[in-house]
NUNU-28251 format. One line per 10 residues: number of its first residue (from 1); for each residue x, y, z of C-alpha. Coordinates in Angstrom, 3 decimals, padded with zeros to 6 digits. Example, Ala and Ser with C-alpha at 12.3 -4.5 7.8 and 13.67 -1.06 7.14 Angstrom:
2
1	012.300/-004.500/007.800 ~ 013.670/-001.060/007.140
This chain:
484
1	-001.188/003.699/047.892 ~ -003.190/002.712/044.516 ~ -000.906/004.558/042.240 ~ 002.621/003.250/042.609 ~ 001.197/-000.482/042.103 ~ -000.459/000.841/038.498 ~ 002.250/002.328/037.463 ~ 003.885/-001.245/037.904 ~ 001.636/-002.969/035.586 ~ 001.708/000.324/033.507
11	004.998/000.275/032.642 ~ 005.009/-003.819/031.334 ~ 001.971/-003.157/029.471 ~ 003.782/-000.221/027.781 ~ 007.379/-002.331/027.533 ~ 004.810/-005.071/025.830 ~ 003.472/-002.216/023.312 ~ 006.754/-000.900/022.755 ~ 008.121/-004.254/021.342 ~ 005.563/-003.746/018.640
21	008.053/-001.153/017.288 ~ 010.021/-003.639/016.083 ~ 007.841/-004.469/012.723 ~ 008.145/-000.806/011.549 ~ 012.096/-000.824/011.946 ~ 012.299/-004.549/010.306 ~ 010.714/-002.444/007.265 ~ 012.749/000.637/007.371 ~ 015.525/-001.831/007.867 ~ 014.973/-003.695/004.555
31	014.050/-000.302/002.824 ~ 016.469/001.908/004.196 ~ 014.109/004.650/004.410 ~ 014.292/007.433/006.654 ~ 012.295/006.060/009.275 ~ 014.550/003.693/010.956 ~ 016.534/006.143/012.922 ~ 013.742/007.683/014.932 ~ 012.073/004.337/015.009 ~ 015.107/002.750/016.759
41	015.367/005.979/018.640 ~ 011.876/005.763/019.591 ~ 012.074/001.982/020.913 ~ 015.283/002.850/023.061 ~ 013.440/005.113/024.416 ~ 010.120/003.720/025.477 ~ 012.176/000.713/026.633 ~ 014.687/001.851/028.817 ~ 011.648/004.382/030.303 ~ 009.475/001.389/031.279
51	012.282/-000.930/032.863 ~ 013.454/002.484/035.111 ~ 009.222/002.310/036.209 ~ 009.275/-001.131/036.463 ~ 012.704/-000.744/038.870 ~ 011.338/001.597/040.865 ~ 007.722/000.175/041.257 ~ 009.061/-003.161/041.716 ~ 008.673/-003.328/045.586 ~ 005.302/-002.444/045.257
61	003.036/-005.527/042.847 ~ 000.083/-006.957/043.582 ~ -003.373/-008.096/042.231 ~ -005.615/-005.445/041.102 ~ -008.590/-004.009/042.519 ~ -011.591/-003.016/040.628 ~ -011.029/000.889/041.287 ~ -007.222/000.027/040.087 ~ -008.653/-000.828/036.672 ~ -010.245/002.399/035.854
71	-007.160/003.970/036.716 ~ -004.352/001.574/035.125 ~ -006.577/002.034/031.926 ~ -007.045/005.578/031.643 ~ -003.063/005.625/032.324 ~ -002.307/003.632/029.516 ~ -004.263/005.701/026.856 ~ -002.525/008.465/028.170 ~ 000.974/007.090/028.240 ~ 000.854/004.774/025.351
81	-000.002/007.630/022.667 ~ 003.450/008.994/023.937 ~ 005.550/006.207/023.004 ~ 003.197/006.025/019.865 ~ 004.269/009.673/019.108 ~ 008.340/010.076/019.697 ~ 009.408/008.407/016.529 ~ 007.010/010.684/014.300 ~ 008.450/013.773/016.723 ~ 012.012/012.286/016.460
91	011.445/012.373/012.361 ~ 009.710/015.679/012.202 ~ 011.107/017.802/015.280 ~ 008.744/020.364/013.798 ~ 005.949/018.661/015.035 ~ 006.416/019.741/018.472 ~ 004.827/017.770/021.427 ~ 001.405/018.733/021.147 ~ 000.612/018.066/017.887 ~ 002.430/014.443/018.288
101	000.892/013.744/021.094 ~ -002.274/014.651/019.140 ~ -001.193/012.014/016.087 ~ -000.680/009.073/018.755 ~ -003.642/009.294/020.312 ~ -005.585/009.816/016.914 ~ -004.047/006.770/015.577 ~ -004.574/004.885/019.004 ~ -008.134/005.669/019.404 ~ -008.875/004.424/015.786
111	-009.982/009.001/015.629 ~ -007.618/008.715/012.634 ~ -007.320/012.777/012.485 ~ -004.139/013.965/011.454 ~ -002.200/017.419/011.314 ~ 000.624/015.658/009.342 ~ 000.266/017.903/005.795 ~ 002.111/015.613/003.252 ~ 001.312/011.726/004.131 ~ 002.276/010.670/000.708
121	006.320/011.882/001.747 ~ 006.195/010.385/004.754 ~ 008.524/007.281/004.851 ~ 006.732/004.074/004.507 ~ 007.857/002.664/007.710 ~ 005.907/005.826/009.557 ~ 003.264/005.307/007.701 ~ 003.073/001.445/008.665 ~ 003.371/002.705/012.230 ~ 000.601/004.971/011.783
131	-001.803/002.129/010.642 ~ -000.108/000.027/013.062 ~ -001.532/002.404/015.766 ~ -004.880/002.400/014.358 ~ -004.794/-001.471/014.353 ~ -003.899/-002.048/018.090 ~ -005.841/000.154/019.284 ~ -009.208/-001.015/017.115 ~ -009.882/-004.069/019.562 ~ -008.157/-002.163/022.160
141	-004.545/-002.616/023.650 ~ -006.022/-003.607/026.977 ~ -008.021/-006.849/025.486 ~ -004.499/-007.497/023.776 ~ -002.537/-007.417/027.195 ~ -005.425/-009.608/029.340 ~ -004.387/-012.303/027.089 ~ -000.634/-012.264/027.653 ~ -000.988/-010.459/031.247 ~ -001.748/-013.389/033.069
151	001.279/-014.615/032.529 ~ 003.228/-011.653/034.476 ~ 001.067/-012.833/037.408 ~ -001.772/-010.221/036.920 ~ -005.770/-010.298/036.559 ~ -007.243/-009.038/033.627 ~ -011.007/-009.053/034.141 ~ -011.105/-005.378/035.891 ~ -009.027/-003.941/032.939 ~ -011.178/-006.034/030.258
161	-014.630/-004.359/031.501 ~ -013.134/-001.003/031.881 ~ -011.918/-000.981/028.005 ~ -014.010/-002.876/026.240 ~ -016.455/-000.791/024.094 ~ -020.412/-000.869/024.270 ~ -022.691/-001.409/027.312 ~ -022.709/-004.988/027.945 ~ -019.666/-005.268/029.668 ~ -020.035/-008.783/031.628
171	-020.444/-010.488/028.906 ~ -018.126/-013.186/027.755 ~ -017.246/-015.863/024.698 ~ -015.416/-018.238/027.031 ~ -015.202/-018.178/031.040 ~ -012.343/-016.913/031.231 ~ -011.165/-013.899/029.910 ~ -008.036/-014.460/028.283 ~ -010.075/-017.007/026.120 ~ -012.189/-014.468/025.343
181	-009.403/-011.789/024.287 ~ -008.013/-014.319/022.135 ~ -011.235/-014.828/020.192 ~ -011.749/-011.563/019.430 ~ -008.214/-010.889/018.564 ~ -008.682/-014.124/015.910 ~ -011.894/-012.764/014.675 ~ -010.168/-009.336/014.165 ~ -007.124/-010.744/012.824 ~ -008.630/-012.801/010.716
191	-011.008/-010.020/009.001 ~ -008.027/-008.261/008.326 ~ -006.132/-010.752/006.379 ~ -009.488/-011.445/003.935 ~ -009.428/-007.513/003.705 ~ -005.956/-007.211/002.925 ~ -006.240/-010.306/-000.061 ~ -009.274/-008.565/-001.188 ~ -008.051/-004.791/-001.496 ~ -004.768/-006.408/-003.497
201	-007.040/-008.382/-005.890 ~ -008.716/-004.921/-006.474 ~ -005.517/-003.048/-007.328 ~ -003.573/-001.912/-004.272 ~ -000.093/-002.182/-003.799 ~ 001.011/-004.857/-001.010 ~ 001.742/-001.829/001.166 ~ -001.450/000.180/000.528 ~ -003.702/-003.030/000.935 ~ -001.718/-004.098/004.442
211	-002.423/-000.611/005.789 ~ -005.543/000.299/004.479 ~ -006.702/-003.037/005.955 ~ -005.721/-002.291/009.173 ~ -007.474/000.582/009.203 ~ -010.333/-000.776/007.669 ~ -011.312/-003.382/010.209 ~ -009.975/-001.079/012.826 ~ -011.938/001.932/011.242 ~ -009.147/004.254/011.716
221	-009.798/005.897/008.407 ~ -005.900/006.874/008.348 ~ -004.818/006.798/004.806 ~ -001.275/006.369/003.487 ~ -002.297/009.263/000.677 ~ -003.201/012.476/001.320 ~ -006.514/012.565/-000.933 ~ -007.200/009.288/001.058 ~ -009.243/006.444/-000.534 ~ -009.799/009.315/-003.800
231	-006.273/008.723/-004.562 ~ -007.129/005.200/-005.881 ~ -010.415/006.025/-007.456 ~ -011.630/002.632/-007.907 ~ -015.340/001.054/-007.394 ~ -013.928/-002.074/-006.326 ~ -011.567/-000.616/-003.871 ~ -014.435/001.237/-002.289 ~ -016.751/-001.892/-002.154 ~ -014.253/-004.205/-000.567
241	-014.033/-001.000/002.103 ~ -017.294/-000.734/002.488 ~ -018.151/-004.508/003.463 ~ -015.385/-004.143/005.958 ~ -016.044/-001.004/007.577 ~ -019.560/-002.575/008.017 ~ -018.021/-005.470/009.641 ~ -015.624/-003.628/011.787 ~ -018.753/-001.495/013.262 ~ -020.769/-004.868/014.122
251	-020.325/-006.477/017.329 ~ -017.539/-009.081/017.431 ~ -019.203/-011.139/019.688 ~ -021.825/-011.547/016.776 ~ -018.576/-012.400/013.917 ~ -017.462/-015.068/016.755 ~ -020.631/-017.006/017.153 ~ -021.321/-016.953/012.873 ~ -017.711/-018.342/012.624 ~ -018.058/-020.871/015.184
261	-021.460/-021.990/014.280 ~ -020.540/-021.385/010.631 ~ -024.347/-019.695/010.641 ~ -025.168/-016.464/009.409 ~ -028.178/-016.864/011.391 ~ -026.251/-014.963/014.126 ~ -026.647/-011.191/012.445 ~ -030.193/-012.261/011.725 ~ -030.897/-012.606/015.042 ~ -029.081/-009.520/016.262
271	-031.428/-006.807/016.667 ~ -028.303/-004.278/016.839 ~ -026.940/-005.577/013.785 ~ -030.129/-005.437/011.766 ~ -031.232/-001.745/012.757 ~ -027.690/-000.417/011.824 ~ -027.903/-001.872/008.200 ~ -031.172/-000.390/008.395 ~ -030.102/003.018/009.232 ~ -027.374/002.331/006.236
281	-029.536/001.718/003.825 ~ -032.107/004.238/004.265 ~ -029.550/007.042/004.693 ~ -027.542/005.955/001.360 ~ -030.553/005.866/-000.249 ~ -031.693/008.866/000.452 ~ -029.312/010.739/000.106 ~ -027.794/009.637/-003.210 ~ -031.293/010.755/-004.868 ~ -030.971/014.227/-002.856
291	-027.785/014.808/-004.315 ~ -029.047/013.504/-007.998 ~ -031.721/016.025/-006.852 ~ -029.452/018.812/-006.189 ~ -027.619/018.492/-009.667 ~ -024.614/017.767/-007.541 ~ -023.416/014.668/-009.874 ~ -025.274/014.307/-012.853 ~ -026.525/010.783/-012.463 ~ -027.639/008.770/-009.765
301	-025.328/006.083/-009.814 ~ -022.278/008.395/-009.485 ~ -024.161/010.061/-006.804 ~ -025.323/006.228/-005.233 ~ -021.285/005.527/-005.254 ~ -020.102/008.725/-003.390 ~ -022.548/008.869/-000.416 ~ -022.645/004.158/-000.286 ~ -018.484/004.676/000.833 ~ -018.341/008.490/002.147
311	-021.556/007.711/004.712 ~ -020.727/004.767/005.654 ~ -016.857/005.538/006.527 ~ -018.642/008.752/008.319 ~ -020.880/006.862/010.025 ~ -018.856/003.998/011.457 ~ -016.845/006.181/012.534 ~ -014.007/005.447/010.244 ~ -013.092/008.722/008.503 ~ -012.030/007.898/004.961
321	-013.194/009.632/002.172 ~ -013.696/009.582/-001.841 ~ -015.375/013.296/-002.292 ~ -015.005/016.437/-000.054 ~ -018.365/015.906/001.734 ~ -018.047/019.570/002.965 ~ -018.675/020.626/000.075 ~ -022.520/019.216/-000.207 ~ -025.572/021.065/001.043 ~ -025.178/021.409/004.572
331	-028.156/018.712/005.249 ~ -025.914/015.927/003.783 ~ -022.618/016.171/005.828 ~ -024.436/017.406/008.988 ~ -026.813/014.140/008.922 ~ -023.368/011.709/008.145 ~ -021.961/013.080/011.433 ~ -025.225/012.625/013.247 ~ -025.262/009.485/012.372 ~ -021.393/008.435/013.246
341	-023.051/009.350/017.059 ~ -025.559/005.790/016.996 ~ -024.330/003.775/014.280 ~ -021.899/001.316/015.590 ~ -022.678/-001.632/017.631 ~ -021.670/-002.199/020.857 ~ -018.691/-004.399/021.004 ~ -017.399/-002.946/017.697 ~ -014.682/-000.999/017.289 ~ -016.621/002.034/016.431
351	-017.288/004.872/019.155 ~ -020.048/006.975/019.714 ~ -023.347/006.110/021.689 ~ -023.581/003.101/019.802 ~ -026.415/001.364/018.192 ~ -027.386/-000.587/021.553 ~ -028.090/002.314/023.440 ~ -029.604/004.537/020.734 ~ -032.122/001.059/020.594 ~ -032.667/001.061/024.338
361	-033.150/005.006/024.688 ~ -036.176/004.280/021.759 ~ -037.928/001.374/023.083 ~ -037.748/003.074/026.345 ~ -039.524/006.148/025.119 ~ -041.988/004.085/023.420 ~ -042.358/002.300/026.762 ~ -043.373/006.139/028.274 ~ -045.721/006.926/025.756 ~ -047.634/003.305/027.165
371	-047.579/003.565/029.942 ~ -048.736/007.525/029.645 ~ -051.989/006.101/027.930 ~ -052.390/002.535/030.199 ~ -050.773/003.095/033.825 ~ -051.187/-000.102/034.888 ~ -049.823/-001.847/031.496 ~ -046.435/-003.854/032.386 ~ -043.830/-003.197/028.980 ~ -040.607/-004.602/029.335
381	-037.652/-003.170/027.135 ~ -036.237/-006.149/024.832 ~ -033.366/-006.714/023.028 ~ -032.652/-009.706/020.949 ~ -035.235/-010.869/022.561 ~ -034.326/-010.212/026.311 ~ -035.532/-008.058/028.789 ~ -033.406/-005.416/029.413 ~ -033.456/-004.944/033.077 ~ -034.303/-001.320/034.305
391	-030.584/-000.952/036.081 ~ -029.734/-000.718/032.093 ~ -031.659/001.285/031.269 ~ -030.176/003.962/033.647 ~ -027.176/003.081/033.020 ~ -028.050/003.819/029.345 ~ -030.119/006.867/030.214 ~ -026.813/008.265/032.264 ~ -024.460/007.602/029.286 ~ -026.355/009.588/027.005
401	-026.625/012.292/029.348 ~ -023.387/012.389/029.516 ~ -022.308/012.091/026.652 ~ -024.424/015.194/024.962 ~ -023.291/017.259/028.123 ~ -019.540/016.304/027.425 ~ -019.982/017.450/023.872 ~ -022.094/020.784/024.981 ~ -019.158/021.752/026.835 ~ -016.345/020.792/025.164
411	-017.763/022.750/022.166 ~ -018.482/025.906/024.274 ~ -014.623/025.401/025.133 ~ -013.727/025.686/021.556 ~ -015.584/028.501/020.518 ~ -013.925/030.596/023.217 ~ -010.757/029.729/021.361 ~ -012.295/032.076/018.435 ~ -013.774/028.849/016.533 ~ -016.851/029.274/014.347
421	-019.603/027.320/015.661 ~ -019.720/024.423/012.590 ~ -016.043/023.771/012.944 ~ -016.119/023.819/016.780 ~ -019.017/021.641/016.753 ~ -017.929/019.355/014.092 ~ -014.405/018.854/015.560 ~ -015.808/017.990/018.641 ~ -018.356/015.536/017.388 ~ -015.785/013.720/014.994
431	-013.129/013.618/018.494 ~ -015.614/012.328/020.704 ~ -016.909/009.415/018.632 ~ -013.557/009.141/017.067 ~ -014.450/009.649/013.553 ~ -011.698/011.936/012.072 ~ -013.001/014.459/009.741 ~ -015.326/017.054/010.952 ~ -016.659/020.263/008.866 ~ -015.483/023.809/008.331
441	-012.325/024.262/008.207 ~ -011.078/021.252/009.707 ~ -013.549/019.236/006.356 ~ -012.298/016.119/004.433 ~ -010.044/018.034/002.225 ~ -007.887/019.779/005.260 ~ -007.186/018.289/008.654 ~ -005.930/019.602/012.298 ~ -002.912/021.201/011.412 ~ -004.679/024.265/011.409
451	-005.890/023.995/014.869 ~ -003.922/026.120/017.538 ~ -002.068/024.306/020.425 ~ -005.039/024.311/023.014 ~ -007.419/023.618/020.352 ~ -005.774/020.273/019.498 ~ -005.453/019.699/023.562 ~ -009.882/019.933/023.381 ~ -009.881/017.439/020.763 ~ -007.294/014.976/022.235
461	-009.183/015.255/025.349 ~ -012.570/014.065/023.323 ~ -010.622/011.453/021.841 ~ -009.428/010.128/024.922 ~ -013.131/010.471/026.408 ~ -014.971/008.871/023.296 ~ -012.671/005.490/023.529 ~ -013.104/004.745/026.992 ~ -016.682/005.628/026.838 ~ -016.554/008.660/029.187
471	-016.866/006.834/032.833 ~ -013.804/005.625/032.395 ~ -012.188/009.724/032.610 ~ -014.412/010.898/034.621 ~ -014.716/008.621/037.733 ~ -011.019/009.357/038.326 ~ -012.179/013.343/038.559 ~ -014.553/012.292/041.367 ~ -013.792/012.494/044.851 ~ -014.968/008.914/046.179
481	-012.442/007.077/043.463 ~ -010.013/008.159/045.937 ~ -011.501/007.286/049.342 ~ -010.232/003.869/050.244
């Protein structure tokens, strides 16, 4: 029986998360705000349901198996966004379960989408939570508990290659993997504390600057403010973002080995790295001087300083914003979210196809058009310099595949809800790459509140399939998973 022994490690990898509860109500504590009921209500709760699993599973431990790691993650992202959710539903019993459900799994899967209305009354300690959310789940709770799991007597690697984000799965900083979980949790922790210094020197408050750094590095794009990063209107707010969100969307593996080799020569020599700054560039660029064009601001500096932060949190998948972006010609907004679908490098915590694969699925086409004109020419795919071998390259091909047939459907699902097509679309895309903001009427300047019930079931869904990369769901929906 594979289940009852997942739901074993499960429930201690959800008592771990749980514990994490305990920052929030230290601050609601201190503050005596109104959050430290339901947060204390909220803990009690997730902890007394995990020890009654871990009781009743008890009998039935052991080591897991490599199908027992698809399964044990795809049950935490669906339990853990519960326990993230009962102390905003205990606060607000308005909410109802679906659309709290909705908000823990937004803020876990770094989607940062919201149907919460007024952010700015929301107690500070629920707002910490929020970012809190946003944080663990940037690096991903799973790399978290491989470092610390070992230690309950179970094997990380299966749940480490499940989570982890981008293609290149087998690859490791250390040999084993709870050194490498720890060095990426170092590296992440680490950009977050510069972040956090730097957004105070620029004229947060300590509160704003802790959670907006969280959800910076993280790219959660969850604001404490309703008008999100417009509230603070400030160039040197935005810049500090904007270094950061770059940095959260490159590969950590690549922050690691510049650190440790105290080199920058690493992100010179990352191909990935090089062709998203690229795309960046070009895109700002552009942009800001078809917006000048447009008459839409009346110089091109103001115009160079909306689309630098607003792209780039679109495009890494982050989700802030500075100007309602819906608002611009249709070209603008519609090219952002195209690019939020490549941008991000593998081993970032951005989502989408990621910048690996969109350079594999190029070189690969070029490779076609070659071998179309010289048969007999031999072309190998490279990547930083590597041959990528051709098992890859179907592996890439199949992802992609996927992935645009995933978001084909799920759109065709929405629109039989009574959705026009840009909003259906544009929810979908933002879900599935975990972005935040689409267009229409779910655009920067409103959010999900005024999707219906199964609507915001679609769009947790795509959340949930974006962050563990698709396979991850869908393997468990196919009948061989379950042949032993």
């Amino acid at each position: 029986m594979r289940l009852l022994p997942t739901l074993n490690i499960l429930a201690r990898v959800a008592l771990l998360f749980s514990l994490t509860l305990l920052a929030p109500i230290g601050m609601a504590w201190l503050g005596q705000d109104a959050g430290f009921l339901p947060l204390v209500e909220g803990l009690v709760i997730s902890v007394v349901s995990c020890l009654l699993m871990l009781l009743l599973t008890h009998p039935f431990r052991r080591e897991l198996h490599v199908r027992d790691g698809f399964l044990l993650v795809v049950g935490i992202w669906l339990l853990l966004p519960l326990s993230a959710a009962a102390p905003l539903m205990l606060y607000d019993p308005h909410m109802g379960f679906t659309y709290g459900y909705f908000e823990g799994m937004a803020g876990l899967t770094t989607t940062g989408s919201t149907a919460i209305t007024n952010l700015d009354a929301l107690p500070p300690s629920l707002n910490l939570w929020r970012h809190m959310l946003s944080w663990l789940g940037g690096m991903g709770v799973i790399v978290l508990a491989v470092a610390v799991l070992p230690m309950l007597g179970v094997g990380g690697m299966q749940m480490f290659k499940a989570e982890m984000p981008g293609p290149i799965k087998d690859a490791k900083l250390k040999p084993r993997i709870r050194e490498t979980a720890r060095n990426l949790w170092l590296v992440y922790s680490g950009l977050t504390i510069v972040c956090m210094l730097l957004l105070k020197l620029a004229g947060m408050t300590w509160f704003d600057a802790v959670c907006h750094a969280m959800t910076t590095v993280s790219l959660g794009g969850i604001s404490t403010h309703n008008d999100s990063v417009a509230y603070f209107d400030s160039p040197a707010i935005e810049a500090v973002m904007v270094v950061f969100m770059i940095a959260g969307a490159t590969n950590f593996a690549t922050h690691y080995v510049a650190l440790s080799r105290r080199s920058l020569m690493a992100y010179w020599r990352d191909s990935e790295f090089k062709a998203m700054l690229g795309a960046l560039c070009a895109a700002v660029a552009g942009l800001a001087a078809y917006l000048y064009v447009q008459n839409i601001y009346p110089d091109y500096e103001t115009a160079l300083r909306h689309v630098t932060f607003n792209l780039i949190s679109v495009a890494t998948n982050t989700g802030y914003a500075t100007a309602d972006f819906g608002a611009w010609p249709l070209f603008v907004p519609l090219l952002m979210l195209f690019m939020s679908c490549f941008t991000a490098c593998a081993g970032s915590t951005g989502g989408g196809i990621k910048m690996f694969r969109a350079l594999v699925l190029l070189k690969e086409a070029g490779r076609q058009f070659t071998t179309l004109l010289h048969p007999l020419a031999v072309k190998p795919v490279r990547i930083h310099g590597r041959s990528v071998p051709p098992a890859m390259i179907f592996a890439v091909l199949g992802f992609i595949s996927l992935y645009v047939i995933s978001m084909v459907v799920l759109t065709f699902v929405l629109l039989l809800t009574g959705l026009d097509f840009l909003s259906a679309f544009s929810a979908v895309v933002a879900c599935l790459n975990n972005t935040g903001p689409g267009l229409g009427i779910i655009g920067p300047s409103a959010n999900f509140s005024i999707f219906g019930p199964g609507q915001v079931w679609v769009c947790t869904f795509a959340m949930l399939l974006g962050r563990l990369e698709i396979f991850s769901v869908l393997i468990l929906f196919t009948p061989a998973f379950w042949r032993n």
